[in-house]
C-alpha positions as CSV (number, residue, x, y, z in Angstrom):
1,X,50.5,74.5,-31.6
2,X,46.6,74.5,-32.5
3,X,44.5,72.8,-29.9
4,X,42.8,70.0,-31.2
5,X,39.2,69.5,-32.2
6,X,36.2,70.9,-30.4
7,X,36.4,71.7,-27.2
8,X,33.0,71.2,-25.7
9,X,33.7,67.2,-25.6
10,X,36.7,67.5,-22.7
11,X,36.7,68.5,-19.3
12,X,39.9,69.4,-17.4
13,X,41.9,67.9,-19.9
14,X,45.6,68.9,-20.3
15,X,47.6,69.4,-23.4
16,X,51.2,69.5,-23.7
17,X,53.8,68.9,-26.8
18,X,57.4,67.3,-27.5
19,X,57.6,69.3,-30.8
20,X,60.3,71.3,-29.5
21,X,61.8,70.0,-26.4
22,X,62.3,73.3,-25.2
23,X,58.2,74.3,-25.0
24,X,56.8,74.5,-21.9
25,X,53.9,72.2,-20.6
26,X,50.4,74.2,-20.5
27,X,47.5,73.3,-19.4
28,X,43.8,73.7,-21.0
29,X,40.4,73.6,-19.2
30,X,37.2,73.0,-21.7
31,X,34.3,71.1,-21.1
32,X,33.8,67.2,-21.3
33,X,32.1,65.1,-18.6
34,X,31.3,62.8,-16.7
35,X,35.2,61.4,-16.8
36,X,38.0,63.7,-16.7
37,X,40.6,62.7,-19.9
38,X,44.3,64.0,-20.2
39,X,45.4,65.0,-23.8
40,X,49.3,64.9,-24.4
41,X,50.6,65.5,-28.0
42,X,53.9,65.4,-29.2
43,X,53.2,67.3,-32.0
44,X,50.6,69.1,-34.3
45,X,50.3,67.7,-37.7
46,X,48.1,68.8,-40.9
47,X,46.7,66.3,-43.6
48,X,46.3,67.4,-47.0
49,X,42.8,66.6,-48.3
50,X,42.5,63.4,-50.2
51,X,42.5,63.0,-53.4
52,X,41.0,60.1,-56.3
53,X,41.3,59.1,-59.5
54,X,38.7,57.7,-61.7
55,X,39.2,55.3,-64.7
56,X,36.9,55.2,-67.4
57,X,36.5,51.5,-68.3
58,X,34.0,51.8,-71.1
59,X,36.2,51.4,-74.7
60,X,34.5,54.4,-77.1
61,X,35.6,52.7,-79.7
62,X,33.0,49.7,-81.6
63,X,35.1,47.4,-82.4
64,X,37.4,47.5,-79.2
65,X,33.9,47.1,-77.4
66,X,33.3,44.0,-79.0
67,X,36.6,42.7,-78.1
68,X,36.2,43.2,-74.7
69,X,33.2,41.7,-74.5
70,X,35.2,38.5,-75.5
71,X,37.6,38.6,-72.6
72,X,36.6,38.0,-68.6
73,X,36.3,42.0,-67.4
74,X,38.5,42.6,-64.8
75,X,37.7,45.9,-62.4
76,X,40.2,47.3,-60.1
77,X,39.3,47.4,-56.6
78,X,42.2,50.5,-56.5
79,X,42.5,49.6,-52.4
80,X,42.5,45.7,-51.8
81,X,45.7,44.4,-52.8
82,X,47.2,40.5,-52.4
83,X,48.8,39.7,-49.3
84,X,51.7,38.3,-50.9
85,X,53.0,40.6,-53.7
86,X,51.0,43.9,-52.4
87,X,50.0,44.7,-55.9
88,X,46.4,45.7,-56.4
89,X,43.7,42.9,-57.2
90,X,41.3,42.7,-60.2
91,X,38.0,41.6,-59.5
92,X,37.1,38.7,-62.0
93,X,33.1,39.0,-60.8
94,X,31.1,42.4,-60.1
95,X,33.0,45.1,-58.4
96,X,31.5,45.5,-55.5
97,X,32.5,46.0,-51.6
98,X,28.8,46.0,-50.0
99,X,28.6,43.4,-47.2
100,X,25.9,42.4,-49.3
101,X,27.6,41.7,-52.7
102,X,30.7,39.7,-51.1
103,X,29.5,36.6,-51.5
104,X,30.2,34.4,-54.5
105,X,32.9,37.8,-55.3
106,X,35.9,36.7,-56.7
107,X,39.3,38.6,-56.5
108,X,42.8,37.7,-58.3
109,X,46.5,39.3,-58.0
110,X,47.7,40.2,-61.4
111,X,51.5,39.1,-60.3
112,X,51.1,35.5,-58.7
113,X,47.6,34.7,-60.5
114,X,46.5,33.7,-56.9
115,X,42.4,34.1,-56.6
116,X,40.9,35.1,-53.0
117,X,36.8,34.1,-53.0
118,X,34.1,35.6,-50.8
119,X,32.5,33.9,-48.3
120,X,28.5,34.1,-47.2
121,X,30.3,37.6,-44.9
122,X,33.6,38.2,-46.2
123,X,36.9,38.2,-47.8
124,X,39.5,36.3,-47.0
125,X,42.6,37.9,-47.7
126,X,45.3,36.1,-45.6
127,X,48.4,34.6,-47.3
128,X,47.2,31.0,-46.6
129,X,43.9,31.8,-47.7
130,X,42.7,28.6,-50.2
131,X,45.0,26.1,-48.6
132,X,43.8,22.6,-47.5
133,X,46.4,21.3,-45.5
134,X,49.1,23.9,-44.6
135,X,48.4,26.0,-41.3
136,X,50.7,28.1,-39.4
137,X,49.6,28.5,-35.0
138,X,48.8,31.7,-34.0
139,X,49.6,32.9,-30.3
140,X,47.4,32.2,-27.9
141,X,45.3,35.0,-27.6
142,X,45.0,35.1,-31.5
143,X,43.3,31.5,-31.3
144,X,41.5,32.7,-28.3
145,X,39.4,35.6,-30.0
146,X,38.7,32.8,-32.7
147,X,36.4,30.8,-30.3
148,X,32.9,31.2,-31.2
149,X,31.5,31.3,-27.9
150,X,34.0,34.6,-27.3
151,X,32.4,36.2,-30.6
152,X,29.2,35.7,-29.0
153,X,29.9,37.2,-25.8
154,X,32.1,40.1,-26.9
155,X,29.1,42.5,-27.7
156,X,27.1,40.7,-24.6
157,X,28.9,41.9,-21.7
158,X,32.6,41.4,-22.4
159,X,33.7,45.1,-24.0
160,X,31.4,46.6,-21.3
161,X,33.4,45.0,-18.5
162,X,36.1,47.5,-19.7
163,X,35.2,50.2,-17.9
164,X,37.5,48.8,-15.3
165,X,40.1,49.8,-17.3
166,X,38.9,53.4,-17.3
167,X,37.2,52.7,-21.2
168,X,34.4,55.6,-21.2
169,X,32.1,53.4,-23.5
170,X,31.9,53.1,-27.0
171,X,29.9,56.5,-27.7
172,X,32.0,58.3,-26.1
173,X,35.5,56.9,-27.7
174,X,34.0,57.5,-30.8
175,X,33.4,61.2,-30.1
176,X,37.0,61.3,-28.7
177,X,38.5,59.7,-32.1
178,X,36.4,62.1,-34.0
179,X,38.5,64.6,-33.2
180,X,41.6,62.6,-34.0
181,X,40.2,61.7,-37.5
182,X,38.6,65.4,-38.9
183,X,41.7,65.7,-41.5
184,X,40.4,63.0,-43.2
185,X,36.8,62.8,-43.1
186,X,35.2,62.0,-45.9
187,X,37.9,59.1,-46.7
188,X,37.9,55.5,-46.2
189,X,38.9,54.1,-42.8
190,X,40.2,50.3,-42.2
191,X,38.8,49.1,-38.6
192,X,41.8,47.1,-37.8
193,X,41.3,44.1,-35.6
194,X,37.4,45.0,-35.4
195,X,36.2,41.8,-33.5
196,X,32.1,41.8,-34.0
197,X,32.3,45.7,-35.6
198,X,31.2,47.4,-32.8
199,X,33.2,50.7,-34.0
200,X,33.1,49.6,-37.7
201,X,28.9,49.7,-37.4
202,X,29.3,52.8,-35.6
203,X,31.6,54.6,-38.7
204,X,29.0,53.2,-41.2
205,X,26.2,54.8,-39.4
206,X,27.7,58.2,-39.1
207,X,28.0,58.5,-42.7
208,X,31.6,60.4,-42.0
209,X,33.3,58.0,-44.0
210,X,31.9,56.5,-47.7
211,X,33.8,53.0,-47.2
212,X,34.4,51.1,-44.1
213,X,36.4,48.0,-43.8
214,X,35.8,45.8,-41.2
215,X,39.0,43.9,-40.2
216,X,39.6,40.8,-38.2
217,X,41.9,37.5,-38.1
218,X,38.6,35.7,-36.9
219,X,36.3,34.4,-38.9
220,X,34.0,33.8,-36.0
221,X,34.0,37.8,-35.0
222,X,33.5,38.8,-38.4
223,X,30.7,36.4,-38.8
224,X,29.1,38.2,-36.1
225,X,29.5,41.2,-37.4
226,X,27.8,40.4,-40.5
227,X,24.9,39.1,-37.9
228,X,25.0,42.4,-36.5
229,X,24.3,44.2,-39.4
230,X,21.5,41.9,-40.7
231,X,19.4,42.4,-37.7
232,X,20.0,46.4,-38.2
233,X,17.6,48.2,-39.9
234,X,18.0,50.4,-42.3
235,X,22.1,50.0,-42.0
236,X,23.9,51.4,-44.8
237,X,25.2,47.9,-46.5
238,X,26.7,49.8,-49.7
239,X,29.5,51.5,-47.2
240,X,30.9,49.1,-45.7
241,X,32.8,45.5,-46.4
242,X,34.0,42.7,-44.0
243,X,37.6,41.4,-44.7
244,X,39.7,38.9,-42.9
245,X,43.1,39.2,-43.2
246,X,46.4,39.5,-40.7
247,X,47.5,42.9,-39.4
248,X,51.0,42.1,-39.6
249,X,50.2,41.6,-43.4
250,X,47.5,44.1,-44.8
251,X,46.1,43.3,-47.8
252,X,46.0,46.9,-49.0
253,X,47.7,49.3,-51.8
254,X,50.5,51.0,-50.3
255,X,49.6,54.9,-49.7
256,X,45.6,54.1,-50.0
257,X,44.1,54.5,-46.7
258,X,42.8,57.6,-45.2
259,X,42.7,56.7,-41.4
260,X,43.2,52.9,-39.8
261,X,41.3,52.6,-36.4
262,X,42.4,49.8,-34.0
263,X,39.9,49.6,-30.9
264,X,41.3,48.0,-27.6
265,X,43.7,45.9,-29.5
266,X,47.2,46.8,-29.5
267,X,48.3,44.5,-26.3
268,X,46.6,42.1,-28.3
269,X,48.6,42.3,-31.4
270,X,51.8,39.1,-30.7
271,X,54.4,42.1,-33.2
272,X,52.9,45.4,-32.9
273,X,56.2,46.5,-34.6
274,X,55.0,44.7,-37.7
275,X,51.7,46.0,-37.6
276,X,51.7,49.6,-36.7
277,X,54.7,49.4,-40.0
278,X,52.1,47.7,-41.8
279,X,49.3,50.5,-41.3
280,X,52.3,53.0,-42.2
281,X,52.5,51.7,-45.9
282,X,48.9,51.3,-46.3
283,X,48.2,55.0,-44.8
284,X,48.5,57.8,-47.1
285,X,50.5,60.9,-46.8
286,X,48.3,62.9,-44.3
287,X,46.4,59.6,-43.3
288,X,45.6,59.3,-39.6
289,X,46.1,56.3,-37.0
290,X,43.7,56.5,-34.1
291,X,44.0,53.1,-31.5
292,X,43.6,52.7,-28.0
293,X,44.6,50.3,-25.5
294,X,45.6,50.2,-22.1
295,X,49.3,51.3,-19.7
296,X,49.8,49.7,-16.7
297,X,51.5,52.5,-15.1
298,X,49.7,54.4,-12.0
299,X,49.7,51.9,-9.0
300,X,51.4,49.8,-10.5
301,X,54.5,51.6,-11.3
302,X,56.2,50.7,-7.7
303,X,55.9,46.9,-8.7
304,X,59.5,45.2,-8.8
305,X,60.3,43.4,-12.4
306,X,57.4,45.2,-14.2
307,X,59.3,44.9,-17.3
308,X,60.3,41.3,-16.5
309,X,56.5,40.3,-16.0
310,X,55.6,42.2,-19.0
311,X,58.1,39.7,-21.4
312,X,57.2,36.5,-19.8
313,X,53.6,37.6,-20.2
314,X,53.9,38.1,-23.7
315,X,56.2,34.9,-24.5
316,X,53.1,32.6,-23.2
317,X,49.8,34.9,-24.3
318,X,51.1,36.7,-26.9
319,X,50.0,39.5,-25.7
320,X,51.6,42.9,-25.0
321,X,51.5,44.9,-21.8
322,X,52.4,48.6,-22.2
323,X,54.3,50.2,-19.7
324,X,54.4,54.0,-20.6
325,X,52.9,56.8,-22.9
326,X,56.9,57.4,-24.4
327,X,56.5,53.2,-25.4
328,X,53.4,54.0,-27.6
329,X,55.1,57.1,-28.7
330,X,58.3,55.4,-29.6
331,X,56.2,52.5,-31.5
332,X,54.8,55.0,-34.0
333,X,57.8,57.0,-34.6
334,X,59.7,53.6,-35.2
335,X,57.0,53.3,-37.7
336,X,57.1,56.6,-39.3
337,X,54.1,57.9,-38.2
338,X,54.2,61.6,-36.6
339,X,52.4,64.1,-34.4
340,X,51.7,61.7,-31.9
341,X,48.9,62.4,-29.4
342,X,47.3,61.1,-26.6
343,X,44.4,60.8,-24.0
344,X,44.7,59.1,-20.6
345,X,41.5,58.5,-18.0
346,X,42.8,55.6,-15.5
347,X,45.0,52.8,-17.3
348,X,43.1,53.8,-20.7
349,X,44.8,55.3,-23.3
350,X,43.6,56.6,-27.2
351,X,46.5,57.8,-29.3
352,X,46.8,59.1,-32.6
353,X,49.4,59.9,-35.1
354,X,50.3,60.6,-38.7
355,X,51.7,59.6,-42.1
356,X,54.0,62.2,-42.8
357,X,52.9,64.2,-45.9
């Protein structure tokens, strides 16, 4: 089993793997400070380098030019696809996913005819997406991250307060993930259930990835994102795209996603089931799932009718509380995702896995 990344970003940080159920644990030292992080991985996995296909749209022919000049020109967007039939959609304006060029951009499924319009910051690509009167209630702490004054504050003190948790700051998660995501550098990554694009600024800037879509159920957090980036100068607008859309339905061509990154959201998610299958069909063979989220375990493993507490909790917030690394584990398997890996630093965890190749 290969040890994982580069070394000089742990400290004290133990590696063991569930490959074969017969290895022994063993234990690494290498140096990462100032918080000490324990690596577990069920297994080592490889990613085959990604590959894409280009589509020549320009007829060589005359006379089939001047036809198509006739017709509305319809570009492929080769990764967005309709939330209802999953097939890809066609832009009907000027192919483009810049946050800039998303307004006014139009979109339409080339199954059900159904069109999805851009907003002033992004695409809506939910199912009821375009309906007047028909609504469906989210759980509660779906609605809750929809509040505008919780966009607002996200960024402004409420993500730093999780360092309670044993979070070791944004910089330093995304150096973690890094090492999670090197097989597939240089693809696109979806940042699942983004909230105001904290990480999903950070990919853009690093220039690892040439597309970055920013994804959230709220309108309100996305519409702070796009703030975000405004005020930023300098920010590479051309690589990345804000889209709106339900992580139990991702609006996404099957097998088209290099890596999905979903940043303290999990126990948010009311069927992570659903979702961490979705991000299965939308991640390629080789493609990489990074998330993190938190286990109450520790302290709190002595408590009487954990598992009690935990379903109650979720029945009235919609929430999920995570009980053990082997529940994470068991989530992504379920999902057909392999190799999975973790860190650990208090109740935090980051995990990774794999789409099969």
């Amino acid at each position: 089993m290969a040890v994982i990344g580069n070394t000089s970003l742990f400290s004290n940080l133990t590696l063991s793997s569930s490959l074969n159920r017969s290895t022994r644990l063993f234990f690494i030292s290498v140096a990462f400070s100032p918080t000490n992080f324990r690596l577990r991985a069920a297994s080592a996995s490889s990613s085959p380098s990604s590959t894409a296909t280009f589509v020549d749209t320009n007829p060589t022919d005359s006379i089939v030019a001047e036809k198509e000049k006739e017709k509305e020109v319809k570009h492929s967007s080769n990764l967005l696809a309709c939330p209802v039939c999953y097939d890809s959609l066609n832009w009907t304006s000027h192919p483009s996913l810049s946050v800039d060029a998303i307004a006014g951009s139009s979109l339409q499924c080339g199954t059900c005819k159904k069109t999805y319009v851009g907003s002033q910051t992004h695409l809506d690509l939910t199912v009821t997406t375009g309906a007047k009167s028909y609504g469906e209630p989210m759980p509660l702490t779906t609605e809750f991250f929809r509040l505008p004054l919780i966009s607002a504050l996200y960024e402004r003190g409420w993500r730093q307060s999780f360092v309670w948790g044993g979070y070791p700051g944004p910089e330093k998660e995304f150096e973690l993930m890094k090492e999670f995501l090197k097989p597939v550098l240089g693809g696109n990554i979806i940042d699942a259930s983004c909230a105001s694009g904290l990480f999903s600024r950070l990919f853009a800037k690093s220039g690892l990835f040439p597309l970055v879509v920013a994804l959230d159920y709220s309108e309100n957090m996305l519409k702070q994102c796009y703030e975000f980036i405004q005020q930023e100068e300098n920010f590479p607008k051309e690589n990345i795209t804000l889209v709106r859309a339900d992580i139990s339905r991702l609006p996404f061509v099957s097998s088209s996603v290099d890596a999905v990154h979903a940043g303290a959201a999990l126990h948010c998610w009311p069927r992570p089931l659903a979702a961490v299958a979705e991000i299965s069909r939308v991640l390629r063979p080789g493609g990489v799932f990074v998330a993190t989220t938190i286990i109450i375990d520790g302290p709190f493993i002595v408590v009487p009718f954990r598992s009690t507490f935990s379903q109650s909790f979720k029945q009235v917030s919609g929430s999920n509380l995570f009980l053990s690394e082997r529940e994470l584990e068991e989530l992504c398997s379920a999902c057909g995702l392999v190799g999975f890996k973790c860190i650990r630093n208090g109740f935090f965890v980051m995990i990774s896995a794999t789409k099969p190749s």
